[in-house]
N, C-alpha and C positions, 0 to 999 in steps of 0.2 A: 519419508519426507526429509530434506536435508536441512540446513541450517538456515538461517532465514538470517542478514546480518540487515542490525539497526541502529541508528546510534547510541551512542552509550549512555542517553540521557535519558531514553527510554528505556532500560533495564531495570528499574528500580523496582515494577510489579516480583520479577524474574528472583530478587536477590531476596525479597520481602517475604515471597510463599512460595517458591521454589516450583519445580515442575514435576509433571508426572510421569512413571517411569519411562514412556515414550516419547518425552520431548515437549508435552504439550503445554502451554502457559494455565491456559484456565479448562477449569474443569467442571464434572458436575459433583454437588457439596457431599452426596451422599454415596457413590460409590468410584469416585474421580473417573466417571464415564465423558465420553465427549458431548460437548454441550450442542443441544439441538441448534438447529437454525432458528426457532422459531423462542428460543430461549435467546440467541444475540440478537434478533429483534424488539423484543423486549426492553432487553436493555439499551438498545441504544435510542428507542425514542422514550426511554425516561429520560437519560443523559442527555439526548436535546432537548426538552424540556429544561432542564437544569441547565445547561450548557448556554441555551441561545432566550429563553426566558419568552417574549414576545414571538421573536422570529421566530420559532420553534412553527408556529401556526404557517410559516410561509416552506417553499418547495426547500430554503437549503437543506440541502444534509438530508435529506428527509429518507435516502436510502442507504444502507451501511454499507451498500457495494458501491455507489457514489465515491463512498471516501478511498476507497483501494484506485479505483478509476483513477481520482485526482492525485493521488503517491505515484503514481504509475507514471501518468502524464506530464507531471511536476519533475520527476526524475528523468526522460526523456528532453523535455524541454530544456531542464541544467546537462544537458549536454553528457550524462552517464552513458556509457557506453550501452548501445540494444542490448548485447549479449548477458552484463552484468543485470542491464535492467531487468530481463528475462527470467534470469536464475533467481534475482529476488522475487519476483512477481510468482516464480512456479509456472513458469510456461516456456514452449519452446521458440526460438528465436521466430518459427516463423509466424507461430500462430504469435506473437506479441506483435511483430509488425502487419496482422494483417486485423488486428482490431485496435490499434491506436498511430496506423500510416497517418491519418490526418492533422496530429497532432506534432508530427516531427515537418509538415509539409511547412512553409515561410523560413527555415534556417539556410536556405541557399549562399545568401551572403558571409552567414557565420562558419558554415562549413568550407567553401571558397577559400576562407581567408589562412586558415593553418596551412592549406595545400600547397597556397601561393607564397609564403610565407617559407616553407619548405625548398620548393622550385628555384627558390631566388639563390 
């Protein structure tokens, strides 16, 4: 797996407890194995809980791969290039556009305008 680039505001896990010999942020406590899926399930509906308090009992968030979805889609929408978006995401250009095509669809006008912008 290659690098995964993030802002630098979220590095602070990274700089705190460092990583395991292969790259990886978190681990397991007792033999830095990789942590199960059903171990970041866990935790992440503690952390909603904590996180959303009330709403926690409604659908937000209510899945961890929801929130990759909305990075995903959010970086797409800001206009990141597919290919960059891809390489973050851990996918190839086409499978990225053939499970979030619907989410680039209504920029017609915004895409247009650098072109013509260009042409002039």
């Amino acid at each position: 797996m290659g690098e995964v680039p993030i802002q630098p505001e979220l590095v602070g896990h990274q700089d705190r407890f460092g990583v395991t010999w292969d790259g990886r942020l978190f681990r397991g406590q007792q033999k830095s194995e990789p942590l199960t899926p059903a171990v970041y399930t866990d935790a992440w509906q503690r952390a909603r809980v904590i996180g959303l308090g009330e709403q926690a009992k409604s659908p937000l968030a209510k899945r961890l791969y929801g929130q990759r979805h909305a990075a995903v889609s959010t970086w797409l929408a800001a206009g990141v290039p597919v290919a960059e978006v891809a390489e973050r995401a851990g996918h190839a250009v086409d499978v990225l556009l053939k499970a979030y095509a619907k989410g680039l669809d209504g920029q017609l006008d915004g895409s247009n305008s650098p072109i013509d912008d260009w042409l002039s």
